[in-house]
KOLRODREN-558462 format. One record per residue (C-alpha): residue in three letters; x negated, y, z. Coordinates in pm, 1 decimal. Layout:
KOLRODREN-558462
+------+----------+----------+----------+
: type :        X :        Y :        Z :
+------+----------+----------+----------+
:  Ala :        X :        Y :        Z :
...
+------+----------+----------+----------+
//
This chain:
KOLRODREN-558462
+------+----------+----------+----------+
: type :        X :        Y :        Z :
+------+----------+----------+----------+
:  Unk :      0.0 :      0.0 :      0.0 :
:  Unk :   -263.7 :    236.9 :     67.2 :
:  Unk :   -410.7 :    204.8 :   -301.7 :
:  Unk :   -105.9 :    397.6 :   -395.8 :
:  Unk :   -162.4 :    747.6 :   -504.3 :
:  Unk :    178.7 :    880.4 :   -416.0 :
:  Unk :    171.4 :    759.6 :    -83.8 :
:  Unk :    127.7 :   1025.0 :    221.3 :
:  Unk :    -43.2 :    843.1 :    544.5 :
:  Unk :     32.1 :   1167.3 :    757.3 :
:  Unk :    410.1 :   1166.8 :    717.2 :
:  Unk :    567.1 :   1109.3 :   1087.2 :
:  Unk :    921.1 :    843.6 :   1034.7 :
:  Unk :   1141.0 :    859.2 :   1237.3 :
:  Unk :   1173.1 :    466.9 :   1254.4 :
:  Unk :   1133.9 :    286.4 :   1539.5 :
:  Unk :   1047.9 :    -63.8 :   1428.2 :
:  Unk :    763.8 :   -177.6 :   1210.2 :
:  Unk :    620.3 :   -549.0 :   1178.7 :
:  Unk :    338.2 :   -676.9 :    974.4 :
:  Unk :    140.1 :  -1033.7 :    994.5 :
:  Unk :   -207.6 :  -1130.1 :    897.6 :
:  Unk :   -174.6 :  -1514.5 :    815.8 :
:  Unk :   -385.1 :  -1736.2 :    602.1 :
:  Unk :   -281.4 :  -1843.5 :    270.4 :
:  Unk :   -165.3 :  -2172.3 :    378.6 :
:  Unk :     73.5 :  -2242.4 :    104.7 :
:  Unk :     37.0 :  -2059.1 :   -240.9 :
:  Unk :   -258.9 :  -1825.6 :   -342.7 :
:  Unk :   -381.1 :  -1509.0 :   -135.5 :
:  Unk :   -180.1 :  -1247.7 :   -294.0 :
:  Unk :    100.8 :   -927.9 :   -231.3 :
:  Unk :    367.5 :  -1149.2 :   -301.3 :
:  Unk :    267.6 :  -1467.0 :    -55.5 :
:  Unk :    200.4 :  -1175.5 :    214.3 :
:  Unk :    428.1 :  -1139.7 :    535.8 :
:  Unk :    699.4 :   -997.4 :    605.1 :
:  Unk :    884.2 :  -1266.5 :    326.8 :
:  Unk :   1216.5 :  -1150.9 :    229.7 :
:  Unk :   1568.0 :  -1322.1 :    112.1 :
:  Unk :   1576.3 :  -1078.7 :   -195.1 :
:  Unk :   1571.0 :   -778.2 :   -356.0 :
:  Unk :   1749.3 :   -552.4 :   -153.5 :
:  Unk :   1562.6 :   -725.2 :    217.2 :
:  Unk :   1883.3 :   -777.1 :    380.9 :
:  Unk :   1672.5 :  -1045.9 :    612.7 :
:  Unk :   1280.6 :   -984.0 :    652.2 :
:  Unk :   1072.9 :  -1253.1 :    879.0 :
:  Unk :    712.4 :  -1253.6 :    981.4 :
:  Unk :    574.0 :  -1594.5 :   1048.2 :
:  Unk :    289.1 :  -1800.8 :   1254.6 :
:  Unk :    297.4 :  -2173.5 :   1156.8 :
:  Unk :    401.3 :  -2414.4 :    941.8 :
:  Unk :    742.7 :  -2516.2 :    800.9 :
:  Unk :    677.1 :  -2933.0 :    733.5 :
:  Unk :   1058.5 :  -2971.9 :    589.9 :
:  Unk :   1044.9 :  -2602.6 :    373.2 :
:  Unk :   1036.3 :  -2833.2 :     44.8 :
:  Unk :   1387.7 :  -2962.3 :    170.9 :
:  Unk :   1499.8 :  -2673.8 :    192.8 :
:  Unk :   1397.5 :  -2467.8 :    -94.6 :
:  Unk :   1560.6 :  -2748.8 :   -307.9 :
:  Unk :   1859.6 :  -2731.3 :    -92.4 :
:  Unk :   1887.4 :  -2350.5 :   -130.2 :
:  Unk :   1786.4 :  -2360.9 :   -495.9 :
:  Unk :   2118.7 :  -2564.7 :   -576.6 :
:  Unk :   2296.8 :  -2299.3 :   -430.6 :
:  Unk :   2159.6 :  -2024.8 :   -654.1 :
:  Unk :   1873.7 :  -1877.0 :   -452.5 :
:  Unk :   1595.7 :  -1724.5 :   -613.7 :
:  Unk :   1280.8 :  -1792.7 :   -462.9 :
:  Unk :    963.6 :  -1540.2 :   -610.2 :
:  Unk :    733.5 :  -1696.4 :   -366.2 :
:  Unk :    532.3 :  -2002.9 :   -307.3 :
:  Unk :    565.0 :  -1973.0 :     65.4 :
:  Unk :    756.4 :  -2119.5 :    333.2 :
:  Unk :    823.7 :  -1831.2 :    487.1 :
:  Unk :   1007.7 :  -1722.0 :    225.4 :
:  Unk :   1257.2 :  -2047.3 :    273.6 :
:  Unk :   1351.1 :  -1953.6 :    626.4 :
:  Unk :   1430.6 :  -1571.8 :    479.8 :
:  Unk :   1629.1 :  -1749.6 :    235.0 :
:  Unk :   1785.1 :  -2001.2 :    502.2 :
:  Unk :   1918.1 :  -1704.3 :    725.1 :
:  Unk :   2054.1 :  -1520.7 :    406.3 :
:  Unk :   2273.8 :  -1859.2 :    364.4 :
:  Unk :   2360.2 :  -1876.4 :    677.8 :
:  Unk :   2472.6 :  -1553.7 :    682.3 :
:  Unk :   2678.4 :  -1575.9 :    345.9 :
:  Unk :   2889.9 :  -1838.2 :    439.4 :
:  Unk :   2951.3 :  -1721.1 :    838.1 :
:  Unk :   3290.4 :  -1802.9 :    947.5 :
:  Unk :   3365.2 :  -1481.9 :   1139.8 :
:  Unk :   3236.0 :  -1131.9 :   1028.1 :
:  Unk :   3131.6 :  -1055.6 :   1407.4 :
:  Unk :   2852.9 :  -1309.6 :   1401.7 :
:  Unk :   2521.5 :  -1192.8 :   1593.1 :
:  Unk :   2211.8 :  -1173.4 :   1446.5 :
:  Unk :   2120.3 :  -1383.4 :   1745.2 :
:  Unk :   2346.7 :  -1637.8 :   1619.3 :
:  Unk :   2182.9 :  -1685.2 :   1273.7 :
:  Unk :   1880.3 :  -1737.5 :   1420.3 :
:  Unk :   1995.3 :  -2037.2 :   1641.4 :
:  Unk :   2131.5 :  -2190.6 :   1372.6 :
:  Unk :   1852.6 :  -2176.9 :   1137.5 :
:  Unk :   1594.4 :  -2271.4 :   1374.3 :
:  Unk :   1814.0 :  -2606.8 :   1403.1 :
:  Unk :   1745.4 :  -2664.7 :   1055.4 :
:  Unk :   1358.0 :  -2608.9 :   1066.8 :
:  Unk :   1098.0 :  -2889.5 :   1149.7 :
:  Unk :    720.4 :  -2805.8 :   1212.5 :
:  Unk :    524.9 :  -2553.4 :   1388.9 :
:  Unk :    677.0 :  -2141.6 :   1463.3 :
:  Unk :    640.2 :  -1832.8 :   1585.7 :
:  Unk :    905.6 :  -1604.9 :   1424.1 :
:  Unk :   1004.3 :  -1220.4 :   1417.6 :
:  Unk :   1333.8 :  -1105.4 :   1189.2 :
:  Unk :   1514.0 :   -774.8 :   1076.4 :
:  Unk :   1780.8 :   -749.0 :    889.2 :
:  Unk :   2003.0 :   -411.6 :    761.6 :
:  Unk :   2290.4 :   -559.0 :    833.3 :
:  Unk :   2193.7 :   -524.1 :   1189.7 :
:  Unk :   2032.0 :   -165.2 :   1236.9 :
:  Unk :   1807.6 :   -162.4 :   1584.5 :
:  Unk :   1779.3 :   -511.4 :   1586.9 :
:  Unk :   1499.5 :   -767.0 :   1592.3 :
:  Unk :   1530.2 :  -1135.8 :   1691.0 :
:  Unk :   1242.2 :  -1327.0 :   1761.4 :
:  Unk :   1146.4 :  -1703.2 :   1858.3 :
:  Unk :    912.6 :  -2001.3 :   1877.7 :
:  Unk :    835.1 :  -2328.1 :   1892.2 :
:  Unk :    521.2 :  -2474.8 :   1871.4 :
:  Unk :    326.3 :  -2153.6 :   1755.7 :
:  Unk :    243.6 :  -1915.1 :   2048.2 :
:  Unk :    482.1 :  -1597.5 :   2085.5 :
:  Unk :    458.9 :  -1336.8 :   2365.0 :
:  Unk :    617.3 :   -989.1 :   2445.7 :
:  Unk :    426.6 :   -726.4 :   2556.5 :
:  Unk :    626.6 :   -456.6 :   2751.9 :
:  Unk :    565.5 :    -83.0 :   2777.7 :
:  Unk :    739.8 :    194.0 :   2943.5 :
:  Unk :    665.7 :    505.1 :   3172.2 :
:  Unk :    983.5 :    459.2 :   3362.0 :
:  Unk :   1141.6 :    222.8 :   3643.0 :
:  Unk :   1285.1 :    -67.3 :   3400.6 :
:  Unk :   1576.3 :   -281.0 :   3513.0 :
:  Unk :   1419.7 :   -620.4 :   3625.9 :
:  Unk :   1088.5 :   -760.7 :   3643.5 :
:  Unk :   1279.4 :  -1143.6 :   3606.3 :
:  Unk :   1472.2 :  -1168.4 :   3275.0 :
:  Unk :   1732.5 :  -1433.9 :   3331.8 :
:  Unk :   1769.7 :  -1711.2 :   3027.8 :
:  Unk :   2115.1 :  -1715.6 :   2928.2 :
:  Unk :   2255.7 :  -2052.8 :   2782.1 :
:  Unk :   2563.0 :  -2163.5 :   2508.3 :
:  Unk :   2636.2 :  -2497.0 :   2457.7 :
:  Unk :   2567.1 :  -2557.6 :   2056.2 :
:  Unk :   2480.7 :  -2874.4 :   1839.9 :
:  Unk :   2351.7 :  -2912.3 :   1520.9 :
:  Unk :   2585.2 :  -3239.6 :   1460.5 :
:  Unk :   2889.6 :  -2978.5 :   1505.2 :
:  Unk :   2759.4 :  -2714.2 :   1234.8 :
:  Unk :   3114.2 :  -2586.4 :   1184.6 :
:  Unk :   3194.3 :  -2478.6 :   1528.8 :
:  Unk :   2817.6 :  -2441.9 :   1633.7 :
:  Unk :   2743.5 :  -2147.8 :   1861.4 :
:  Unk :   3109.2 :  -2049.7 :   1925.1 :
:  Unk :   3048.2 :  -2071.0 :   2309.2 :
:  Unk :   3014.8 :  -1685.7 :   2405.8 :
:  Unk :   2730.2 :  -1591.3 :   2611.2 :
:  Unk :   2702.5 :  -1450.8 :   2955.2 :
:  Unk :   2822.7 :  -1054.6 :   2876.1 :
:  Unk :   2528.9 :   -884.9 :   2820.6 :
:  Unk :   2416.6 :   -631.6 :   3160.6 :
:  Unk :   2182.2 :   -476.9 :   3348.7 :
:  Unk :   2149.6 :   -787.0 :   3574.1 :
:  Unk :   2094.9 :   -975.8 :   3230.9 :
:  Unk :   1905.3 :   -774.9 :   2989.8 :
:  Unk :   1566.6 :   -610.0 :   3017.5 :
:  Unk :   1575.7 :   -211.5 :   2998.3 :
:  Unk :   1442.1 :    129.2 :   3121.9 :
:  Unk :   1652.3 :    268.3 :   3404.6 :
:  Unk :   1948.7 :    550.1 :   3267.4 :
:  Unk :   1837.9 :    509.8 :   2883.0 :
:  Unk :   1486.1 :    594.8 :   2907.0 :
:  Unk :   1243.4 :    494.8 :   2649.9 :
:  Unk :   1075.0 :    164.8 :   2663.8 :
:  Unk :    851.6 :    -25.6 :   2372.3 :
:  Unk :    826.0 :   -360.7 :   2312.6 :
:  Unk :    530.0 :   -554.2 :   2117.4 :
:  Unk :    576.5 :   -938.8 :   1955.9 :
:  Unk :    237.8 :  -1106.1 :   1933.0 :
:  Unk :     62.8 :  -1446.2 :   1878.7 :
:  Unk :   -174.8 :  -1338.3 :   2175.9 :
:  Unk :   -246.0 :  -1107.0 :   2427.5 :
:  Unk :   -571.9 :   -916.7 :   2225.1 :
:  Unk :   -358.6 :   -842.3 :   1969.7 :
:  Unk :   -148.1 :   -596.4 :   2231.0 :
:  Unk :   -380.9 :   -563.2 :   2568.5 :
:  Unk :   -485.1 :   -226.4 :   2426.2 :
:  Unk :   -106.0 :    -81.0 :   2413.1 :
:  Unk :      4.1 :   -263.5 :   2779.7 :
:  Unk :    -86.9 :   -517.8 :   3003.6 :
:  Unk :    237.1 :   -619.3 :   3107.7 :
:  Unk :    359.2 :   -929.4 :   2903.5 :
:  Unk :    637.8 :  -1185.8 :   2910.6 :
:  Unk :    510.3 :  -1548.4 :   2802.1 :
:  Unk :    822.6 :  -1686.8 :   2561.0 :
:  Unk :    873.8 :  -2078.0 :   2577.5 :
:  Unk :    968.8 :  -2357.2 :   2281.6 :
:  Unk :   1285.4 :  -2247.3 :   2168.0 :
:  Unk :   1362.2 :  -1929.9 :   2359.4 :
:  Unk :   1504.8 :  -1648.7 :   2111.8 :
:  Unk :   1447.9 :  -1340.0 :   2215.1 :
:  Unk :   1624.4 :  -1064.4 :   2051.9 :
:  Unk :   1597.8 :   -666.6 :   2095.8 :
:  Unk :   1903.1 :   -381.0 :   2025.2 :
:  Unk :   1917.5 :    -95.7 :   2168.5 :
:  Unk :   1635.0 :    -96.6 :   2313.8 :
:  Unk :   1756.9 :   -364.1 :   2590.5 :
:  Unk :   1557.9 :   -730.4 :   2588.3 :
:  Unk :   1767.0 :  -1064.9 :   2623.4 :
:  Unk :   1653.9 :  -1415.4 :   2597.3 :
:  Unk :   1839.9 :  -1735.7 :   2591.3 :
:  Unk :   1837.3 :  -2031.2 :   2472.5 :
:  Unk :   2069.2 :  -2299.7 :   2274.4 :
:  Unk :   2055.2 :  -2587.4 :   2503.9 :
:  Unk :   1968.6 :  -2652.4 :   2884.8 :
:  Unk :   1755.5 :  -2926.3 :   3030.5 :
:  Unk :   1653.2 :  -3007.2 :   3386.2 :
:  Unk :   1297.2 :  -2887.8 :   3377.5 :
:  Unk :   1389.2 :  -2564.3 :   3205.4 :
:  Unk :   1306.9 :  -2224.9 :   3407.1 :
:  Unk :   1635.1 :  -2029.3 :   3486.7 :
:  Unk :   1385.0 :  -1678.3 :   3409.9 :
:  Unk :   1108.6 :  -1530.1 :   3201.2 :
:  Unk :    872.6 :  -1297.0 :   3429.1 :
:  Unk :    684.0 :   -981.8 :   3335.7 :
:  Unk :    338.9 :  -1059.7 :   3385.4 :
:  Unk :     52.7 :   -816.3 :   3435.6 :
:  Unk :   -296.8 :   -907.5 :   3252.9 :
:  Unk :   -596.4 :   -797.8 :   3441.1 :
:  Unk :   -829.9 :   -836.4 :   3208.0 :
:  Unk :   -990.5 :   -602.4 :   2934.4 :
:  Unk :   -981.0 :   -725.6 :   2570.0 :
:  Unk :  -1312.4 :   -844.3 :   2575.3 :
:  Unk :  -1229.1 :  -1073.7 :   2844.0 :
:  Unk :   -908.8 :  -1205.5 :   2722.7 :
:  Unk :  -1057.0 :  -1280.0 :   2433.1 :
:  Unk :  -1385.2 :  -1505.5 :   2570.3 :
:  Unk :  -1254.7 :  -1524.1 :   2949.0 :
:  Unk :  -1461.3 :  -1648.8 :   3155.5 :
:  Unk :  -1698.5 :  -1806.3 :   2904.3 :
:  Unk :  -2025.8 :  -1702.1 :   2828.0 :
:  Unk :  -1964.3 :  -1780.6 :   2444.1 :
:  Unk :  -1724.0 :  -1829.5 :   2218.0 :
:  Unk :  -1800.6 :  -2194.7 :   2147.9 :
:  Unk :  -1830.1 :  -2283.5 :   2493.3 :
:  Unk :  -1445.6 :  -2152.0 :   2519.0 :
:  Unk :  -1336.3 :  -2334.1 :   2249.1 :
:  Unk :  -1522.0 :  -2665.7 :   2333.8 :
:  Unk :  -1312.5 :  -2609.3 :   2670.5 :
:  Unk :   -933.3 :  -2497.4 :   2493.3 :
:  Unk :   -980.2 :  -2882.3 :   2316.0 :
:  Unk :   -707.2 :  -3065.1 :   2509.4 :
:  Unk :   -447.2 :  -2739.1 :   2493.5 :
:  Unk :   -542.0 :  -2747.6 :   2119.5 :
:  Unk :   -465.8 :  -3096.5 :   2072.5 :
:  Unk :   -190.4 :  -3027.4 :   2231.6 :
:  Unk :    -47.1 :  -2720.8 :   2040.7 :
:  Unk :   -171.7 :  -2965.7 :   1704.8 :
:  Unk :    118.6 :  -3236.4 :   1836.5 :
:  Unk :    408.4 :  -2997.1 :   1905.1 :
:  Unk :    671.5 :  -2967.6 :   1637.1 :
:  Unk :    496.3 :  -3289.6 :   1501.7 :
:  Unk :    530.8 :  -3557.4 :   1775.5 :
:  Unk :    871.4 :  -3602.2 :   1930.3 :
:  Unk :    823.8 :  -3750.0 :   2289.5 :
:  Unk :   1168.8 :  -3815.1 :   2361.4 :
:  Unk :   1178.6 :  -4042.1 :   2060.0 :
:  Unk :    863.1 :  -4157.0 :   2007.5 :
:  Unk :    804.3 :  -4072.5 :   1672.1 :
:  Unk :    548.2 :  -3844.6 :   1450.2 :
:  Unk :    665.3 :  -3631.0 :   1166.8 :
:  Unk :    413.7 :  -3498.4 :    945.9 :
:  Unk :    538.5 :  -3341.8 :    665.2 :
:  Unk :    275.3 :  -3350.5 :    395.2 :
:  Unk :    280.4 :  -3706.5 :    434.8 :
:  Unk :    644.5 :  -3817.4 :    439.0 :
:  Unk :    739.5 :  -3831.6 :     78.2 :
:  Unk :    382.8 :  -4057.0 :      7.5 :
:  Unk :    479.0 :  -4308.1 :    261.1 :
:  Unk :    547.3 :  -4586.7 :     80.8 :
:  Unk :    236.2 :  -4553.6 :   -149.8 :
:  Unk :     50.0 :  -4490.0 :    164.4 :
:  Unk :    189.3 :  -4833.4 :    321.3 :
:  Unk :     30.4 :  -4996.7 :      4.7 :
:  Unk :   -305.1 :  -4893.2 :    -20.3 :
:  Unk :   -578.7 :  -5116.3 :     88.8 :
:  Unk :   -849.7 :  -4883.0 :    180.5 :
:  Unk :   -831.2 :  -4564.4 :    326.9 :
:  Unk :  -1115.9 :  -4251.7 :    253.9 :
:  Unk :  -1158.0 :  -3997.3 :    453.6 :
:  Unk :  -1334.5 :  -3643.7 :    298.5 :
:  Unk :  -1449.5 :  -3373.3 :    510.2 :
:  Unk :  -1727.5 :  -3097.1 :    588.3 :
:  Unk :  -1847.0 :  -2984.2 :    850.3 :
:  Unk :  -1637.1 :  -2969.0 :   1158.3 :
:  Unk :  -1335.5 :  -3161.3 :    944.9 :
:  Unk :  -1614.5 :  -3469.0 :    902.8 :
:  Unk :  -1671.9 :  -3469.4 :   1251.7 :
:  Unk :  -1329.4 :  -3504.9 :   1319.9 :
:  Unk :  -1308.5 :  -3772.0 :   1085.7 :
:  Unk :  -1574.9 :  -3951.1 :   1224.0 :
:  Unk :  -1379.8 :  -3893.8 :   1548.0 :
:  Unk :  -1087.0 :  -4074.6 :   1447.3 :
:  Unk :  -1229.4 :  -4356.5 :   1195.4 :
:  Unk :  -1224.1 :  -4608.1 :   1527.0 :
:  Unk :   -867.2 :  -4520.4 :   1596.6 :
:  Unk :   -720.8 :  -4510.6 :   1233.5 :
:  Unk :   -915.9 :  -4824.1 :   1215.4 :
:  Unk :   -757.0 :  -5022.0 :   1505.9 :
:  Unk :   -426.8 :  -4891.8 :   1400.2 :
:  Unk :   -387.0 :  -4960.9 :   1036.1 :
:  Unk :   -626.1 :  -5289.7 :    999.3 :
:  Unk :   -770.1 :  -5146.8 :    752.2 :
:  Unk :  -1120.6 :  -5045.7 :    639.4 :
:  Unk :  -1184.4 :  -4679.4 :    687.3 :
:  Unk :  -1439.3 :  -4479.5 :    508.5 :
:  Unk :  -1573.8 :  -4121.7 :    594.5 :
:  Unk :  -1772.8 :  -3940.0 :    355.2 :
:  Unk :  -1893.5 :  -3597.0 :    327.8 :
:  Unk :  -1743.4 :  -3370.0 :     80.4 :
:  Unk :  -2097.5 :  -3284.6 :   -129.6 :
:  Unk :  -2211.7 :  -3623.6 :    -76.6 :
:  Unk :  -1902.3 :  -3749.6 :   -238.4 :
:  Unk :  -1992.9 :  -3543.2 :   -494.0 :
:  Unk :  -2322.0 :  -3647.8 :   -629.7 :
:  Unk :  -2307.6 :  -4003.3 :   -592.1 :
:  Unk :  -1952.4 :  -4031.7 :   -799.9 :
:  Unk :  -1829.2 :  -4249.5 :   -541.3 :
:  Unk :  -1559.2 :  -4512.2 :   -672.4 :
:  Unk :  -1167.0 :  -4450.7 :   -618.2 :
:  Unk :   -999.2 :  -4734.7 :   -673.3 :
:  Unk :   -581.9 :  -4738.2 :   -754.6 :
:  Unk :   -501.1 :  -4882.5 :   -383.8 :
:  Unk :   -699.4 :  -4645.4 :   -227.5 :
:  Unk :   -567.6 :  -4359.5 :    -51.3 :
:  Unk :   -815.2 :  -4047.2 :     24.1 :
:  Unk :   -741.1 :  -3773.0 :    289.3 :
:  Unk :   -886.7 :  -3449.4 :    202.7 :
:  Unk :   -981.3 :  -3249.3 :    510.8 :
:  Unk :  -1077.7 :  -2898.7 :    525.3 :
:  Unk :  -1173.6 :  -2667.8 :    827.9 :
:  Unk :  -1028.7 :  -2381.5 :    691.0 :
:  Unk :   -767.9 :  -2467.1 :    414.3 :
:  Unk :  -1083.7 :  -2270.1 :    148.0 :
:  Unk :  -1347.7 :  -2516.0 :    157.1 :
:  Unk :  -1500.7 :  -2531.6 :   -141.3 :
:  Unk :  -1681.0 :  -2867.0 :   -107.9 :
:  Unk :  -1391.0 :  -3046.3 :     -8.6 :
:  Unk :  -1156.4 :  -2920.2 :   -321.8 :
:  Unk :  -1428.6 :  -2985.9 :   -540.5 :
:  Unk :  -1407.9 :  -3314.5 :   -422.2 :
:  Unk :  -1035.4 :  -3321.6 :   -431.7 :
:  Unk :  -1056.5 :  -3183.6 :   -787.7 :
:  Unk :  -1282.0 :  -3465.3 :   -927.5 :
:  Unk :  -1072.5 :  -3765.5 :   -784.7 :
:  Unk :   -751.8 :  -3632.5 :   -923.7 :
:  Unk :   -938.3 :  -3582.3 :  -1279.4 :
:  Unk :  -1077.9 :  -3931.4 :  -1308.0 :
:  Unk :   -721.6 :  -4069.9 :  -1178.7 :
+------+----------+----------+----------+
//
């Protein structure tokens, strides 16, 4: 935007909501029309900024596409703007929340999020929610505000019953239920991934859980949720950071390695959620699904990496080993290279790449597909 001539950086708006997102390019080609916020058309009625990964979007975009939605993207992002757009099309009542929309599209989603929306069909209004990707809200205001314990309000909704879904009515919205400065003052609020990204605009933040959808109008806070379990907190609690950015950035550490060498098992664990279902028992990876049944054939299984992505291989050869019973090779992407290694028809290759950009590994990914 700031390449454009005509554009004045010194004008003062008088809007009071911006939101941007620096993501990388994990699905389609670094470019202005991959970049966040994704919207569900021409005129933005829905824009959504996004941190994660949608495993089902192909589903959906198909889904959508029969329905006459025109996607000009290769993200997907781009299917949950689309998804609320739908959802919003065929609503039942015209009084339906913005709130609303957003529980029932996050039903529909499988995989990894962090979500922000905005919509001009609800002016002062931003929803936001998570699961699986981190989402905070930092809080900043110069006045007394109205709680320091936002209570998580509940309705009773099920994506079985997608007719009457969300009909239960929420607690009325108060002070005793909503987050606010006291008699109308001004108050910000700031949706991040992580505390560095806000600790230099407050240090007063409230830590959202899987699920929770927060959503902001009139400049009062509310969070609730679709369903209840036993384990669930009944609140949400402004916490205060004491540490500089610097700090919250290393912590404690004395390097940056060292940190992340000690953030492994919370890393494994963020890898599993929206992936592994422990109430069922079961694993959903969604790159892999539709390839199952060629997968379940192959006799050998090849494992590509570099650098960091072929020590993780290496990592997990014994494992994948033990639970396939079947031979498991790890190579190393330019090694795989130069010595033309043979791919047979039954064989089934993994391609792993730190970064999504490695150039090594889609080299090597290139070649095997060209002598297939």
């Amino acid at each position: 935007m700031c390449e454009q001539d005509s554009m004045d950086l010194k004008v003062e708006f008088e809007t009071h909501f911006g939101i941007a997102h620096t993501r990388w390019a994990t699905h389609g080609v670094p470019n202005v029309v991959n970049s966040h916020p994704q919207r569900s058309d021409k005129d933005n009625e829905f824009v959504v900024i996004h941190n994660g990964i949608i495993t089902n979007y192909k589903d959906l975009r198909k889904f959508l596409e029969s329905k006459g939605y025109e996607f000009e993207s290769e993200t997907d992002t781009e299917t949950i703007a689309k998804l609320i757009k739908y959802v919003f099309d065929n609503r039942e009542t015209e009084d339906i929340t913005f709130s609303t929309l957003v529980e029932r599209v996050i039903q529909q989603l499988e995989g990894a999020f962090a979500l922000v929306f905005k919509s001009i069909h609800y002016p002062g209004e931003a929803v936001a929610t998570r699961r699986g990707s981190p989402l905070l809200i930092g809080v900043r205001s110069k006045y007394k505000l109205s709680t320091e314990q936002i209570p998580v309000l509940y309705r009773t909704c099920t994506i079985e019953n997608v007719k009457n879904i969300c009909k239960t009515r929420l607690k009325r919205l108060d002070s005793s239920t909503c987050l606010h400065a006291v008699g109308d003052k001004a108050v910000e609020f700031f949706f991040a991934s992580d505390a560095s990204a806000i600790i230099e605009h407050t240090n007063r933040v409230i830590f959202l859980e899987d699920d929770d959808i927060a959503a902001v109008a009139d400049g009062k806070l509310s969070i609730h949720r679709v369903k209840r379990s036993a384990s669930d907190d009944p609140s949400r609690a402004i916490q205060t950071l004491q540490m500089e950015l610097q700090q919250i950035m290393k912590g404690n550490f004395s390097a940056f390695m060292q940190k992340e060498i000690f953030e492994q098992p919370e890393s494994v664990f963020n890898t599993m959620r929206g992936r592994v279902n422990f109430e069922t028992n079961t694993v959903l990876l969604g790159g892999l699904k539709d390839h199952l049944k060629e997968i379940r054939r192959c006799r050998r299984l090849i494992v590509i990496g570099c650098g960091t992505s072929y020590h993780a291989a290496v990592a997990t050869r014994q494992v994948l080993e033990e639970l396939t019973e079947l031979p498991v090779m790890v190579e190393l992407a330019s090694d795989f290279l130069d010595r033309n290694t043979p791919v047979f028809r039954d064989d089934v290759c993994f391609f792993i790449s730190q970064s999504g950009l490695h150039q090594p590994v889609h080299l090597s990914g290139d070649v095997w597909f060209d002598d297939v």
